[in-house]
Backbone of each chain as nested JSON, in Angstrom:
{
  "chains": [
    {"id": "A", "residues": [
      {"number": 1, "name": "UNK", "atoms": {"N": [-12.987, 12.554, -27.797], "CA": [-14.173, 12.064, -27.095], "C": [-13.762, 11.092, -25.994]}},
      {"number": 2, "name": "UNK", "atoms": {"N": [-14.745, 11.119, -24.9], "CA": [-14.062, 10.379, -23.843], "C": [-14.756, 9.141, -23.543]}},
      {"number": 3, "name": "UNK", "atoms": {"N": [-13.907, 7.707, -23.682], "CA": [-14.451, 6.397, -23.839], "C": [-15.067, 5.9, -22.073]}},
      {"number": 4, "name": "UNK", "atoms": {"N": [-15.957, 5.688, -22.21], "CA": [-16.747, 5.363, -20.474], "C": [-15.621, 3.634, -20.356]}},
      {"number": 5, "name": "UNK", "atoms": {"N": [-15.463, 3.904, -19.034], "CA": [-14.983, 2.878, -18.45], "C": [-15.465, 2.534, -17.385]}},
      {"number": 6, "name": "UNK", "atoms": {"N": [-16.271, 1.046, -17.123], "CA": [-17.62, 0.96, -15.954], "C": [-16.805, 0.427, -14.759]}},
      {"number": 7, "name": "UNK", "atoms": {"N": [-16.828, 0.71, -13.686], "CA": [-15.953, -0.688, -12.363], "C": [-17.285, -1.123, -11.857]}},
      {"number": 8, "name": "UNK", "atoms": {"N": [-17.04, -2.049, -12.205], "CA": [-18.08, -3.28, -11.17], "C": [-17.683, -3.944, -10.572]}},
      {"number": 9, "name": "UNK", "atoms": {"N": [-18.776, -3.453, -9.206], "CA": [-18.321, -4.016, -7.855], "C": [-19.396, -4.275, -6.77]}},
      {"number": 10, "name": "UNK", "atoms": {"N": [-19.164, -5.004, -5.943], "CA": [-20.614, -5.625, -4.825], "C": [-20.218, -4.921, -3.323]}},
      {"number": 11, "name": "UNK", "atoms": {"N": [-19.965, -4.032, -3.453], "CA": [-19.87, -3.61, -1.842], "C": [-18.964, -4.271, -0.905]}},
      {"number": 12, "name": "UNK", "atoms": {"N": [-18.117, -5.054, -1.295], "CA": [-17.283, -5.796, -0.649], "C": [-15.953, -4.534, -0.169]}},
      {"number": 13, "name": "UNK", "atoms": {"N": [-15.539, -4.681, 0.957], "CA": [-14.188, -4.05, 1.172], "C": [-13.312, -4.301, 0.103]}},
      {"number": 14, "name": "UNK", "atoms": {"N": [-13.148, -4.972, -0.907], "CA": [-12.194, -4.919, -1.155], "C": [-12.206, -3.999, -2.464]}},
      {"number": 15, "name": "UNK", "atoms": {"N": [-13.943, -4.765, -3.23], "CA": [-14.244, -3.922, -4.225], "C": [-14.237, -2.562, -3.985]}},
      {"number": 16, "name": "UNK", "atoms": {"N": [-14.556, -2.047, -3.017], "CA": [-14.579, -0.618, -2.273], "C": [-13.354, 0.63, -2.923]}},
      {"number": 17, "name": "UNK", "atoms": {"N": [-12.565, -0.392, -1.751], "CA": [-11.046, 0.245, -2.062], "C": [-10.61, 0.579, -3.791]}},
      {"number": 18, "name": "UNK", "atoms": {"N": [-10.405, -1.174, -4.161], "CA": [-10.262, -0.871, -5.287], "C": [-10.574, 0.458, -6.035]}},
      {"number": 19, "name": "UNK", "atoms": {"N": [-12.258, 0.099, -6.158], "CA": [-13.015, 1.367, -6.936], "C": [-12.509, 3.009, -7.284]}},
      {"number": 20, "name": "UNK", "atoms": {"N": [-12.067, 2.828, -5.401], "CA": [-11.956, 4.487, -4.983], "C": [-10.573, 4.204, -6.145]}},
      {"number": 21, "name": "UNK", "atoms": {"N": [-9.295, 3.435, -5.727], "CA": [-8.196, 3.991, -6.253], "C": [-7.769, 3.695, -7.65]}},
      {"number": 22, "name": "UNK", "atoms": {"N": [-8.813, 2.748, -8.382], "CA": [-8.387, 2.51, -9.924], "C": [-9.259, 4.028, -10.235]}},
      {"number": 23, "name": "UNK", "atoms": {"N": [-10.337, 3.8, -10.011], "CA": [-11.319, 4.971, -10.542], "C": [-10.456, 6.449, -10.561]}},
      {"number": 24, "name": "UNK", "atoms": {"N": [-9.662, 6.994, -9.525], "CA": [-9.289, 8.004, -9.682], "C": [-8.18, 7.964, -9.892]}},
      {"number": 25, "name": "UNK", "atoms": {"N": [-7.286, 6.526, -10.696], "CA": [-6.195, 6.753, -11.196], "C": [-6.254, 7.099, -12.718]}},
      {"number": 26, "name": "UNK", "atoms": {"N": [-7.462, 6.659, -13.358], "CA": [-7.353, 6.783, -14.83], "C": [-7.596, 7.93, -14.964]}},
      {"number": 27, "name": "UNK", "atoms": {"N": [-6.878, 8.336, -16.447], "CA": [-6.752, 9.668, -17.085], "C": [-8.113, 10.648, -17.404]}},
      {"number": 28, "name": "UNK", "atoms": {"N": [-8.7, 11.485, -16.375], "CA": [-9.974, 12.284, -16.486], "C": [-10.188, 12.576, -18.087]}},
      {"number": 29, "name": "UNK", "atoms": {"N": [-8.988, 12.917, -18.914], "CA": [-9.094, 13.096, -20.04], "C": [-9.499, 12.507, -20.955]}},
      {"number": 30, "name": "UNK", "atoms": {"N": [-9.712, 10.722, -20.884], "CA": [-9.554, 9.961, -21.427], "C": [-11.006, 9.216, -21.263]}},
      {"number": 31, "name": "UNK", "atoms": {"N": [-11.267, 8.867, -20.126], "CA": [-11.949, 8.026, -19.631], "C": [-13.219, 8.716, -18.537]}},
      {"number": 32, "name": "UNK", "atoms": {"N": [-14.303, 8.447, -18.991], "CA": [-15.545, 8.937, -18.503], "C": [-15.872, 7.354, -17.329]}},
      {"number": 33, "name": "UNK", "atoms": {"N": [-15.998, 7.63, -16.252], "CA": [-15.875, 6.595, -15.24], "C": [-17.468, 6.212, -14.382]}},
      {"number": 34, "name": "UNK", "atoms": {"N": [-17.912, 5.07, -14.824], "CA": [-19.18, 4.748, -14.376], "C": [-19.071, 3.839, -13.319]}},
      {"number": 35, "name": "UNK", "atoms": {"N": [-19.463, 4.019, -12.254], "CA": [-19.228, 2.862, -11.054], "C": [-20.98, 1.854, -11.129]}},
      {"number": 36, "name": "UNK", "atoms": {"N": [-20.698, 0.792, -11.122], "CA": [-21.806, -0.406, -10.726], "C": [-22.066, -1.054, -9.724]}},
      {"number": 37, "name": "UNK", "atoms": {"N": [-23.138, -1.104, -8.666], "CA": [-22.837, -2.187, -7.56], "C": [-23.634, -3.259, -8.038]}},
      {"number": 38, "name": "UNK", "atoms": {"N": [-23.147, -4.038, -8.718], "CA": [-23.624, -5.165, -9.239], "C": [-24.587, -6.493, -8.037]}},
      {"number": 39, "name": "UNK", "atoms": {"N": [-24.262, -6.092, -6.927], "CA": [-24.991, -6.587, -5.724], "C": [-26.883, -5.732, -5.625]}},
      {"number": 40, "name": "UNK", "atoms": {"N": [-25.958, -4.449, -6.224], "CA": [-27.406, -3.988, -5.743], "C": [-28.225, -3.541, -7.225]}},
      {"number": 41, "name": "UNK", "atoms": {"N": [-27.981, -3.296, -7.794], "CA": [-27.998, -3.323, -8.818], "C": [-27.923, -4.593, -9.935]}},
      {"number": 42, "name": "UNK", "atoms": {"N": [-29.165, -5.612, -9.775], "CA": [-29.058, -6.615, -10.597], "C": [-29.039, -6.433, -12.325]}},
      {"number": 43, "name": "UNK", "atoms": {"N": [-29.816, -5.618, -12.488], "CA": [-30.185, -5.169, -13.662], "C": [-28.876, -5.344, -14.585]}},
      {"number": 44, "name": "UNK", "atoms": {"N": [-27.703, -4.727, -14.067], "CA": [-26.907, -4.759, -14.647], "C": [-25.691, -6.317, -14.491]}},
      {"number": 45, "name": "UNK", "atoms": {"N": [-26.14, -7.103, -14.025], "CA": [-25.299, -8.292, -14.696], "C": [-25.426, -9.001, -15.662]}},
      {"number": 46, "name": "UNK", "atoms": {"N": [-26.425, -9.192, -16.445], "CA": [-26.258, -9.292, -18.455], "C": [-25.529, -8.439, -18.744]}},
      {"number": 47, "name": "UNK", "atoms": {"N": [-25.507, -7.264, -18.796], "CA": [-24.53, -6.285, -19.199], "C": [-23.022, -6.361, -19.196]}},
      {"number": 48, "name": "UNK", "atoms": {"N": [-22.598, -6.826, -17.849], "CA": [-21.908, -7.115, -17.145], "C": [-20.559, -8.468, -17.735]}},
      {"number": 49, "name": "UNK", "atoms": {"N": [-22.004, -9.778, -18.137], "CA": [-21.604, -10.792, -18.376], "C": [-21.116, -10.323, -19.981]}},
      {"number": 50, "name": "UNK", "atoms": {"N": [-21.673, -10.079, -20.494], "CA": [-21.653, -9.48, -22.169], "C": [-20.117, -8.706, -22.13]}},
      {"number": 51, "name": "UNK", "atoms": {"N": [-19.901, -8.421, -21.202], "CA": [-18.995, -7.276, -21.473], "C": [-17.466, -8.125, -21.344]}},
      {"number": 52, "name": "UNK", "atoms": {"N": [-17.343, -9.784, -20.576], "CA": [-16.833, -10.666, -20.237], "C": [-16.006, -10.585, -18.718]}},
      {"number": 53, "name": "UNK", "atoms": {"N": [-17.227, -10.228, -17.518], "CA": [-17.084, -9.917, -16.53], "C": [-17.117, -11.278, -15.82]}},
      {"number": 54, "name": "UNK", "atoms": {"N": [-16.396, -12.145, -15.089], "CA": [-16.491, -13.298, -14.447], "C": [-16.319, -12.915, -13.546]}},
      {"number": 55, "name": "UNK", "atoms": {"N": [-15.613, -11.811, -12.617], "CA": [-16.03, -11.905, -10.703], "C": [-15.231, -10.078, -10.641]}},
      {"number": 56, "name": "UNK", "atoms": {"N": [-15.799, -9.713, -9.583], "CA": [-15.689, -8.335, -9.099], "C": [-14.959, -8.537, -8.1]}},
      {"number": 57, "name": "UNK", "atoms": {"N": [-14.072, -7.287, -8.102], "CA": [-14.229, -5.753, -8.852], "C": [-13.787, -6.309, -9.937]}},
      {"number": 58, "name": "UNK", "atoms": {"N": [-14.02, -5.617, -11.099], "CA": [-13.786, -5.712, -12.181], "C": [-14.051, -4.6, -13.064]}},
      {"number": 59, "name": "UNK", "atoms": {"N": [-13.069, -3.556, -14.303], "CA": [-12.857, -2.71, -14.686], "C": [-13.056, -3.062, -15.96]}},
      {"number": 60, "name": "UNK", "atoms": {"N": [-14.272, -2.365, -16.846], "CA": [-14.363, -2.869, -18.58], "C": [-13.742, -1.388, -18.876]}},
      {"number": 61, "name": "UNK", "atoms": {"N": [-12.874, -1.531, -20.276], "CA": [-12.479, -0.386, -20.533], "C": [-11.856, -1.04, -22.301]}},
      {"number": 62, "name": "UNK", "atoms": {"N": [-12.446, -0.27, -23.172], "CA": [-12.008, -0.651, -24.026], "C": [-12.827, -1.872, -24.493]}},
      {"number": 63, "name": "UNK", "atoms": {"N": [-13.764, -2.208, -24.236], "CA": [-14.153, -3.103, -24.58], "C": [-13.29, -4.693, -23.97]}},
      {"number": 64, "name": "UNK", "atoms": {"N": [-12.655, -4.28, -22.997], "CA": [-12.072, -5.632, -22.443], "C": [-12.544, -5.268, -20.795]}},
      {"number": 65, "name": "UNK", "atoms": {"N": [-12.636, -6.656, -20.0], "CA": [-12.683, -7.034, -18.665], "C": [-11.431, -7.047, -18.509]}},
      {"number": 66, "name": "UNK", "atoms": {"N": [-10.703, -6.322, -17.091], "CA": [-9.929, -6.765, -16.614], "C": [-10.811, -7.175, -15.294]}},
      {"number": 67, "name": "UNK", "atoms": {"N": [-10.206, -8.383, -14.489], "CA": [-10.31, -8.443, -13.119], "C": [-9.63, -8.27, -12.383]}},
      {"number": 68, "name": "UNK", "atoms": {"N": [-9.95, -7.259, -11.299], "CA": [-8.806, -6.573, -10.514], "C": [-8.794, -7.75, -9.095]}},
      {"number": 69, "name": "UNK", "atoms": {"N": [-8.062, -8.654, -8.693], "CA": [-7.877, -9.054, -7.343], "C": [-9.093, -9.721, -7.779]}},
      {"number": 70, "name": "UNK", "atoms": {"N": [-9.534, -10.172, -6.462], "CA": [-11.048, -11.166, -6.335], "C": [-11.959, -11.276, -5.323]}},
      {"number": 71, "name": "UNK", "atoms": {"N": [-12.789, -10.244, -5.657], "CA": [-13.528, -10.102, -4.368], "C": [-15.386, -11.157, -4.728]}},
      {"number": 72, "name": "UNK", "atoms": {"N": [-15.695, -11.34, -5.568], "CA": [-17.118, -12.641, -5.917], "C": [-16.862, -13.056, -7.249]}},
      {"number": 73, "name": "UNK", "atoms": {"N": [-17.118, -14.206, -7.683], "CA": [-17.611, -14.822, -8.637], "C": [-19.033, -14.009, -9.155]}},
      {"number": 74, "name": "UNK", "atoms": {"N": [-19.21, -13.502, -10.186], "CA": [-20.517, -13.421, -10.785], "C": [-21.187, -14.036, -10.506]}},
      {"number": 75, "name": "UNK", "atoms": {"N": [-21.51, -14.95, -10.777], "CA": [-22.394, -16.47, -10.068], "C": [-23.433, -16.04, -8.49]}},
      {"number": 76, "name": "UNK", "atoms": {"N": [-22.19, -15.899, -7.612], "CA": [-22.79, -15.045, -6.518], "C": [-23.539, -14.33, -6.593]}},
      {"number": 77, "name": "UNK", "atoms": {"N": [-23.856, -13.338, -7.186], "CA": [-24.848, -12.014, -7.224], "C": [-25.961, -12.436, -7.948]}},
      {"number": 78, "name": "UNK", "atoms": {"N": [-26.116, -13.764, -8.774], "CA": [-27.54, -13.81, -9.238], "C": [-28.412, -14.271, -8.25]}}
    ]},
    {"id": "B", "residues": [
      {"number": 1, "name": "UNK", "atoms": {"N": [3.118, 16.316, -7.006], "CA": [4.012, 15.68, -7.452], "C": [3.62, 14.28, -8.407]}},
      {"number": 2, "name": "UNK", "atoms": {"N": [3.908, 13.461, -9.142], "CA": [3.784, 12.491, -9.609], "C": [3.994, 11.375, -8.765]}},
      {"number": 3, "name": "UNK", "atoms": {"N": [2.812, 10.401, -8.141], "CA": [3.125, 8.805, -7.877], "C": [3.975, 7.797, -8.987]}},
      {"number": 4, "name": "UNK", "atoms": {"N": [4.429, 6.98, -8.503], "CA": [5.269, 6.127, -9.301], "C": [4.04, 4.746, -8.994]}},
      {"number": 5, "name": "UNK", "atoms": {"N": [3.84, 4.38, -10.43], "CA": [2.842, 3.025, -10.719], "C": [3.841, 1.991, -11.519]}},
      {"number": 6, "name": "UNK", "atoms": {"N": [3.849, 1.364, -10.634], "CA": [5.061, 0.376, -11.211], "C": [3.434, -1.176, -11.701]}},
      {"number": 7, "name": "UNK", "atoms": {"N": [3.874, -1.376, -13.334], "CA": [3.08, -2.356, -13.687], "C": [4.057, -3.995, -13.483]}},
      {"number": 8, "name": "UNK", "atoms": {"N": [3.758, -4.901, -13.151], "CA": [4.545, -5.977, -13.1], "C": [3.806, -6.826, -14.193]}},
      {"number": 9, "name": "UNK", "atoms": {"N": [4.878, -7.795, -15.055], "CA": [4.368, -8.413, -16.177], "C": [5.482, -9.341, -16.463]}},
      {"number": 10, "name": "UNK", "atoms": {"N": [4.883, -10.599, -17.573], "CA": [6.152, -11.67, -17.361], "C": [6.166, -11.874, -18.81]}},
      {"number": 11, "name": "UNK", "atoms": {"N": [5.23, -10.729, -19.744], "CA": [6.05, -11.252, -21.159], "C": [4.994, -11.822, -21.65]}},
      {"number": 12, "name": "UNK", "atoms": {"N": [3.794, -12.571, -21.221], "CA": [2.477, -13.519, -21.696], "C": [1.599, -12.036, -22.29]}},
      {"number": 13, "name": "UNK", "atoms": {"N": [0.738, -12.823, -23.686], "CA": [0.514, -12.293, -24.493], "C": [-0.775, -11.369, -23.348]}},
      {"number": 14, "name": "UNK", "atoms": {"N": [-1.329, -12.13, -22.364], "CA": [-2.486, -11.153, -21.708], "C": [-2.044, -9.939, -20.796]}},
      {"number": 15, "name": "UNK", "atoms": {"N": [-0.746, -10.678, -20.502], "CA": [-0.143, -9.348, -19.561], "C": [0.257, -8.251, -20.801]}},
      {"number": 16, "name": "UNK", "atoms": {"N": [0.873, -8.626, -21.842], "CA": [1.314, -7.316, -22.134], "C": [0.127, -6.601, -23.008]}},
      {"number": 17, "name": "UNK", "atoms": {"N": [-1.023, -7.417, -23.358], "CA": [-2.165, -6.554, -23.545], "C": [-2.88, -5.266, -22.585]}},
      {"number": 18, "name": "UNK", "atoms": {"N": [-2.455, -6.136, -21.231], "CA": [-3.354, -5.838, -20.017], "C": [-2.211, -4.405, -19.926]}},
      {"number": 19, "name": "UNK", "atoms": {"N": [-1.06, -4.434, -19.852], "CA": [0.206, -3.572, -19.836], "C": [-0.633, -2.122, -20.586]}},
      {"number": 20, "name": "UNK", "atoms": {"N": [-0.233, -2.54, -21.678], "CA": [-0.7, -1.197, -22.693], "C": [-1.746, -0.327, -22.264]}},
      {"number": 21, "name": "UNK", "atoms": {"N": [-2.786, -1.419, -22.078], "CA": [-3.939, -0.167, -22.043], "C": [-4.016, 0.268, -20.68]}},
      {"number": 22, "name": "UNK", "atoms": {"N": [-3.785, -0.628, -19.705], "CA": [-3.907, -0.071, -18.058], "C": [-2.901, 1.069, -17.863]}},
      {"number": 23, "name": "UNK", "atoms": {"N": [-1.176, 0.586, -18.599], "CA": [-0.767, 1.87, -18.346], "C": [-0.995, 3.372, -19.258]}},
      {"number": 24, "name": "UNK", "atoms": {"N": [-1.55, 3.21, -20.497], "CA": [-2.282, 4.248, -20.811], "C": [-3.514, 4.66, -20.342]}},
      {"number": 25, "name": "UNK", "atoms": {"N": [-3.816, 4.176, -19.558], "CA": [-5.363, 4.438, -19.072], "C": [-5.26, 5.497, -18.13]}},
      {"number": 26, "name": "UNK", "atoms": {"N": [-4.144, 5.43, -17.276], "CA": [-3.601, 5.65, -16.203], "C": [-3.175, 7.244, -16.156]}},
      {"number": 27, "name": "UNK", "atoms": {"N": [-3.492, 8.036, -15.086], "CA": [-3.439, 9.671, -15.298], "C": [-2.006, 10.227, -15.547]}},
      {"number": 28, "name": "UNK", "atoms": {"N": [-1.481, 10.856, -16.396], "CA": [-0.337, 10.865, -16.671], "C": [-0.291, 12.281, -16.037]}},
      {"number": 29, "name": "UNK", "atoms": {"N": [-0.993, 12.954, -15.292], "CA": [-0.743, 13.956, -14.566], "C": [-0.191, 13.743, -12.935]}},
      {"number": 30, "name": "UNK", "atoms": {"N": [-1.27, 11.993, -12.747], "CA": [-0.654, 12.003, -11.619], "C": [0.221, 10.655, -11.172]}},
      {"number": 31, "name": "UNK", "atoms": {"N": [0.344, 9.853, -12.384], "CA": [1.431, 8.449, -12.077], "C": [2.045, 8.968, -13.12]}},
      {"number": 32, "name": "UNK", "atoms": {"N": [3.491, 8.182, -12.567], "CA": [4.413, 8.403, -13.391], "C": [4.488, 6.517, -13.543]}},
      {"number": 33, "name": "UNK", "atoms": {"N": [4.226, 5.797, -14.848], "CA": [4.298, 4.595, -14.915], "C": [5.584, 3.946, -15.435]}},
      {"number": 34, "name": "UNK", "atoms": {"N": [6.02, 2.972, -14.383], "CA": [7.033, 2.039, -14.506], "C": [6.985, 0.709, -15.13]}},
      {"number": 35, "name": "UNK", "atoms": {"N": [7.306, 0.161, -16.143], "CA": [6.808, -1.357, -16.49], "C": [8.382, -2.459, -15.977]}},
      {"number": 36, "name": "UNK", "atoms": {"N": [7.572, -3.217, -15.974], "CA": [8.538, -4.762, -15.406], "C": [8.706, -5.48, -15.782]}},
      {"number": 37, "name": "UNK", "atoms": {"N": [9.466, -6.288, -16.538], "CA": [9.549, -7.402, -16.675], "C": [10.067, -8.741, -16.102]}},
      {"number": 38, "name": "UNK", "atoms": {"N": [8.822, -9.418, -14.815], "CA": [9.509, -10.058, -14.131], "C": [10.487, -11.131, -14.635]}},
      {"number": 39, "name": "UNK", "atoms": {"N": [10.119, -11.922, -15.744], "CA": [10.708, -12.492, -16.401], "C": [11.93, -12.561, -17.055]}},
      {"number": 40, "name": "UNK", "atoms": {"N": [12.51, -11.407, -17.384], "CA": [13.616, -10.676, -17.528], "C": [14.335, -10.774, -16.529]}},
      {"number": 41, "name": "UNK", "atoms": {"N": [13.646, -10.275, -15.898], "CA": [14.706, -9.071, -14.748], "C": [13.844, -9.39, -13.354]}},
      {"number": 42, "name": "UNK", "atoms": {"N": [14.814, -10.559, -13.007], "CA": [14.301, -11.651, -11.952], "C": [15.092, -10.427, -10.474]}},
      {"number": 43, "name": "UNK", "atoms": {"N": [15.695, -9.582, -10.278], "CA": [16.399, -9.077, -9.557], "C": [15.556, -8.491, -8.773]}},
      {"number": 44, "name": "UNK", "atoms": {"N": [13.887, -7.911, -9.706], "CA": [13.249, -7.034, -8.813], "C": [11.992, -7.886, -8.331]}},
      {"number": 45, "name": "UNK", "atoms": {"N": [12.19, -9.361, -8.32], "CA": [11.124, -9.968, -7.561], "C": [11.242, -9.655, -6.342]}},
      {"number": 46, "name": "UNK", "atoms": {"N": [12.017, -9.362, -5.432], "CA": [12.099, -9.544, -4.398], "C": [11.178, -8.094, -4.168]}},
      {"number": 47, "name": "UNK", "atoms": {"N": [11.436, -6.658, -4.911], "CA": [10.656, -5.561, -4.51], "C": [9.27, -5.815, -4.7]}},
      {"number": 48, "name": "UNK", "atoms": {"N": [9.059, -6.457, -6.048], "CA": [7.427, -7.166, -6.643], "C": [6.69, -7.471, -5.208]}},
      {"number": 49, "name": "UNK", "atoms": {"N": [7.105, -8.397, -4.654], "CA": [6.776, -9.364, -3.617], "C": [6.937, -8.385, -1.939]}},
      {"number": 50, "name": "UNK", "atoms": {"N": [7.373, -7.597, -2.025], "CA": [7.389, -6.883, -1.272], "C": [6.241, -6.027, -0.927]}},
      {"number": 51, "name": "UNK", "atoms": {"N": [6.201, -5.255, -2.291], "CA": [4.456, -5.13, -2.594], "C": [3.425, -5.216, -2.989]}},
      {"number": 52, "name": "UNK", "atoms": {"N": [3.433, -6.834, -2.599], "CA": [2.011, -8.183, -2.325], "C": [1.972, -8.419, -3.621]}},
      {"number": 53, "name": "UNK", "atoms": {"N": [2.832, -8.457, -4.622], "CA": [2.499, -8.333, -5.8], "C": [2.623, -10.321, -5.76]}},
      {"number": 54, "name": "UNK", "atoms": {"N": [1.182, -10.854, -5.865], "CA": [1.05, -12.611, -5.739], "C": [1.203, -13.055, -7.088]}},
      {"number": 55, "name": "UNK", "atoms": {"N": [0.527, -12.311, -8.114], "CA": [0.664, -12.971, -9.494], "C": [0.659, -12.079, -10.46]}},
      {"number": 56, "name": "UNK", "atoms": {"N": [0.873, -12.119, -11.445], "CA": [1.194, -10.99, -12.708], "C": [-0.185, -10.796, -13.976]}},
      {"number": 57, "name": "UNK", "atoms": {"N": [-0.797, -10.463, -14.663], "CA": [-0.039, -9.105, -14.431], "C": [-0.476, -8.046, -13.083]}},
      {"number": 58, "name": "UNK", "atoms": {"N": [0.348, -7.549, -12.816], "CA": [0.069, -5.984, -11.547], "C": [0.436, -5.142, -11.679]}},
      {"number": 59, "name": "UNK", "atoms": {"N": [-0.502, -4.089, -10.93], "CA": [-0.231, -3.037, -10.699], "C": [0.159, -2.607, -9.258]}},
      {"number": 60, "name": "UNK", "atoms": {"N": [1.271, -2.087, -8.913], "CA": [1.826, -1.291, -8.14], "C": [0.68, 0.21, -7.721]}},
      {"number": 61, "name": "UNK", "atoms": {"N": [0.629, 0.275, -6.932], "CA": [-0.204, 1.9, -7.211], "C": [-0.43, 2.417, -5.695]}},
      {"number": 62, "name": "UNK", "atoms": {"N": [0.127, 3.174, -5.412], "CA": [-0.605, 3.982, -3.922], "C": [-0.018, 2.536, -2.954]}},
      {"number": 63, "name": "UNK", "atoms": {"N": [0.804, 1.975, -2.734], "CA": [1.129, 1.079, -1.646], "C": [0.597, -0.133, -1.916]}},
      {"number": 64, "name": "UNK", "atoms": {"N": [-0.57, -0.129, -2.967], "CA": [-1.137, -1.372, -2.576], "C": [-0.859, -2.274, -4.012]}},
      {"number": 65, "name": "UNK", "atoms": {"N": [-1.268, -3.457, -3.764], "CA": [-0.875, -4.109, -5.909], "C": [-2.371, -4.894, -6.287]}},
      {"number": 66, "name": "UNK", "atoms": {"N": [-2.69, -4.528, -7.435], "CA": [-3.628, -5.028, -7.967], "C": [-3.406, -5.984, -8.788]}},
      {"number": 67, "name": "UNK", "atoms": {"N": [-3.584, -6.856, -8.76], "CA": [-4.093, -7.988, -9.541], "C": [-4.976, -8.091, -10.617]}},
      {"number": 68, "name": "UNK", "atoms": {"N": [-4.146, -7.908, -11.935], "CA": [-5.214, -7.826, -12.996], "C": [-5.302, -9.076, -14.287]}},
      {"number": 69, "name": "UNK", "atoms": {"N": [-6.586, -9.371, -13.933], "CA": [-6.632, -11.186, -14.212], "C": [-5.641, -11.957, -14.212]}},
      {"number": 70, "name": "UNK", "atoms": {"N": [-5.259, -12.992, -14.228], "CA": [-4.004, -14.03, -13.905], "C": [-3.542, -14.486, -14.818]}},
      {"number": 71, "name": "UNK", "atoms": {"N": [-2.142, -14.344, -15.046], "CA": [-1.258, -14.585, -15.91], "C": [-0.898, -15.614, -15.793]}},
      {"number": 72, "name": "UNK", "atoms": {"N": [-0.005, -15.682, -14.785], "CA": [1.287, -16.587, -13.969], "C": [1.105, -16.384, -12.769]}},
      {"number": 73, "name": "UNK", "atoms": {"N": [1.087, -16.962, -11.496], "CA": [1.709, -16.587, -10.363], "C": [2.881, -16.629, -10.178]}},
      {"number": 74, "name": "UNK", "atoms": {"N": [3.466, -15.753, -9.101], "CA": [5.11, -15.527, -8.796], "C": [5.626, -16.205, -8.712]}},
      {"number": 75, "name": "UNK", "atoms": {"N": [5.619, -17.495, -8.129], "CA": [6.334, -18.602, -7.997], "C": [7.052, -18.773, -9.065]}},
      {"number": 76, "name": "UNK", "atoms": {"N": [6.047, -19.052, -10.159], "CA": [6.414, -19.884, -11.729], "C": [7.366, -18.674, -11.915]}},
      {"number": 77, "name": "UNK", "atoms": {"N": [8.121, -17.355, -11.409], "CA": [9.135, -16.981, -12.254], "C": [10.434, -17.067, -11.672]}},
      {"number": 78, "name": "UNK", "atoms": {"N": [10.801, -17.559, -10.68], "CA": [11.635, -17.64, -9.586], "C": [12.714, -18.386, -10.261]}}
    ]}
  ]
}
């Protein structure tokens, strides 16, 4: 079964990039890949925070946050 | 052909968490993954740093280095 892995990100160039090249590095086999624009898409920052998301881009997988580089503080987008 | 994803890491308990699952996460059809130990094997800072790699743990990937949450910065392994 294939575990969803979300990238959240605000439209920033950097989150951008990122997105495109983590997103299509992980294993199709493995990982079911949900993209977030957490800018535009408010709804989803409880979710977000729960998941232990402190600034975007940022990749949950496994039940862990990584933060990739640093493109906002969470804080920002509320 | 296979890309080469070189992960950079200094041995701290978050990097080599962050290690495991990013480089299993990672398409084994199309990276071929390298791990590092800057800490070790101080010889390949100079390539690390070459590609932008600022703090550990990273990923190497497609030219560019990601930054996945902060370990150490480079300095502290010099």
């Amino acid at each position: 079964m294939k575990t969803k892995a979300v990238f959240y990100h605000a439209g920033c160039p950097v989150c951008v990039a990122a997105e495109q090249n983590v997103a299509n590095a992980l294993d199709p086999g493995k990982y079911q890949v949900e993209i977030v624009h957490l800018g535009n898409d408010k709804s989803q920052l409880k979710e977000a925070e729960s998941a232990g998301v402190k600034s975007v881009p940022a990749l949950v997988m496994d039940g862990t946050a990584y933060h990739i580089n640093f493109g906002a503080g969470i804080e920002a987008l509320k």
